[in-house]
C-alpha positions in Angstrom: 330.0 11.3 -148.8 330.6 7.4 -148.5 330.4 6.0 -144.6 333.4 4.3 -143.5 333.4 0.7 -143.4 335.9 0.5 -140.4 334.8 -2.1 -137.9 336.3 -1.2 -134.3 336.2 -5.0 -133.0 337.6 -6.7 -136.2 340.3 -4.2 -135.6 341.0 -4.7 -132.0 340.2 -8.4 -133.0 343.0 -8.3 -135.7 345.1 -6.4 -133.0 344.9 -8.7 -130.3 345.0 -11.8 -132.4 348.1 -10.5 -134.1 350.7 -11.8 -131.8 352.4 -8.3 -131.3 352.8 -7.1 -128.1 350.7 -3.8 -128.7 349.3 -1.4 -125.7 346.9 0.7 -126.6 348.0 3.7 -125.0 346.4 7.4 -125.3 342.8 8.9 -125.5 341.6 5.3 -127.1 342.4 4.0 -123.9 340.9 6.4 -121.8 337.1 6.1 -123.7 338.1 2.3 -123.1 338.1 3.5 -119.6 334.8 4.8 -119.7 336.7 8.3 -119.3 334.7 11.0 -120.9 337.3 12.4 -123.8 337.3 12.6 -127.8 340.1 11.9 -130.1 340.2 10.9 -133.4 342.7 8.1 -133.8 344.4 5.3 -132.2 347.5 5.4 -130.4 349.5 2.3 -129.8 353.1 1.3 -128.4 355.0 -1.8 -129.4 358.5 -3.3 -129.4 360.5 -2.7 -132.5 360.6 -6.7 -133.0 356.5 -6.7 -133.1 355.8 -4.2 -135.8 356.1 -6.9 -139.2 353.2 -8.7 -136.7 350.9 -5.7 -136.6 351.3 -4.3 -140.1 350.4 -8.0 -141.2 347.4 -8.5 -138.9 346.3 -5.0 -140.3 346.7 -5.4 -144.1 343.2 -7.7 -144.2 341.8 -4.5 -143.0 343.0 -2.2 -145.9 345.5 -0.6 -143.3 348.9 -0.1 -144.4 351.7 1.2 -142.6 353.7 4.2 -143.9 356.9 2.8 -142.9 358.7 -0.8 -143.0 359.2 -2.3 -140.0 363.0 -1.6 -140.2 362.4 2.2 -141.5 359.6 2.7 -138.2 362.3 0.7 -135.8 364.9 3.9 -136.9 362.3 6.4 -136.7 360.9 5.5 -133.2 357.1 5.5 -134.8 355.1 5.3 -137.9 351.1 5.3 -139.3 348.8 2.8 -140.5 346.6 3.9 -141.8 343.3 2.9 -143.6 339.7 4.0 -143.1 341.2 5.1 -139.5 344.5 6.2 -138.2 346.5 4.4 -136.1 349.9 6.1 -134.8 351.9 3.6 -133.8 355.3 4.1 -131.4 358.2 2.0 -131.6 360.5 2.1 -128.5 361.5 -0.3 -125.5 361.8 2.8 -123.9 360.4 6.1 -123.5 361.5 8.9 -121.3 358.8 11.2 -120.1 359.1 15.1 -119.5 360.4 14.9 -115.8 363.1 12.4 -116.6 361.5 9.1 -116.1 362.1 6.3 -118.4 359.4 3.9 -118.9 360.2 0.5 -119.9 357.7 -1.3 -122.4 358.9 -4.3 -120.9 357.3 -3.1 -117.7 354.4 -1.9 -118.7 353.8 -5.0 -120.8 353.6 -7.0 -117.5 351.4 -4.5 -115.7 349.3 -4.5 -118.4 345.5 -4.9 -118.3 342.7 -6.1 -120.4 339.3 -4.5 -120.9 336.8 -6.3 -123.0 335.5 -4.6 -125.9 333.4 -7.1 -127.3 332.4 -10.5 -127.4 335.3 -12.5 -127.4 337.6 -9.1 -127.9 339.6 -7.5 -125.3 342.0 -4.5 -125.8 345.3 -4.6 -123.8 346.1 -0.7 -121.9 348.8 0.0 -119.4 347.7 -0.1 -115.6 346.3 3.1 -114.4 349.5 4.4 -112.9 351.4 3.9 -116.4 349.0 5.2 -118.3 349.7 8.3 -116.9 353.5 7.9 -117.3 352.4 7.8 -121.0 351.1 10.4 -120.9 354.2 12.5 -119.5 355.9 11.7 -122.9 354.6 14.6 -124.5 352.9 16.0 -121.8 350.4 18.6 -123.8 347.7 20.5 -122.5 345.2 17.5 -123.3 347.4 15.0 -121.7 347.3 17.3 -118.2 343.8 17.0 -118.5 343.6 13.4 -118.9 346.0 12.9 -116.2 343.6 14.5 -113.9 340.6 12.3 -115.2 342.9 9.1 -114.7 344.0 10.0 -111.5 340.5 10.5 -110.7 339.5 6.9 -111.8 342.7 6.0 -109.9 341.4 7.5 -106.4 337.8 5.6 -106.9 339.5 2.1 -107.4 341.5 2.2 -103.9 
């Protein structure tokens, strides 16, 4: 069995230098939070316009996306995918379970940075959106990571 040669901050790197507007949004971002969880891949959320930017930013990485930017604008997400898995949604906006739409837009401006690296620096929605992201689907998992986030919430105020 052969290692993977996937480098985290060459990705973020690639990410951030990309020009996309790209939030990384699920259990990535909580670690990036210091929040004890496990996942195995990345999440991110972009605007339709901003995918042609990732994919490219990506490719030098041997990560290709499973859709076109056109095909993953219909479809409302797509993969890259490479040595690691990126799952990637496509949407200005996203309506979570109890109605609530959640504008990328909005979140964009909210946003935060967390520095992963020397010179590197992942952008996540603010605390409160994060958890609106995580009523899209709203799982089992993400009901527990809403309870860790709003616990990192209450120690911030």
């Amino acid at each position: 069995m052969q290692a993977s040669q996937f480098d985290e901050l060459a990705f973020f790197r690639a990410v951030a230098d990309s020009g996309a507007r790209a939030l990384l949004i699920g259990r990535r971002a909580l670690i990036a939070l210091g929040l004890p969880v496990m996942t195995r891949d990345y999440d991110y959320w972009i605007p339709a316009d901003d995918a042609g930017a990732l994919n490219e930013a990506l490719r030098p990485l041997d990560m290709f996306p499973t859709r076109s930017p056109e095909e993953a604008r219909r479809n409302g997400r797509y993969v890259i995918e490479g040595d690691e898995h990126v799952d990637v949604l496509v949407a200005r906006a996203v309506g979570t379970i109890d109605g609530t739409m959640v504008v990328f837009d909005d979140v964009w401006q909210r946003r935060v940075h967390l520095s992963v690296g020397e010179d590197v620096s992942v952008a996540i929605p603010s605390i409160d959106d994060l958890i609106l992201t995580k009523k899209f689907a709203a799982r089992p998992r993400d009901v527990d990571d809403i309870r860790w986030l709003e616990r990192l919430r209450a120690t911030k105020r």
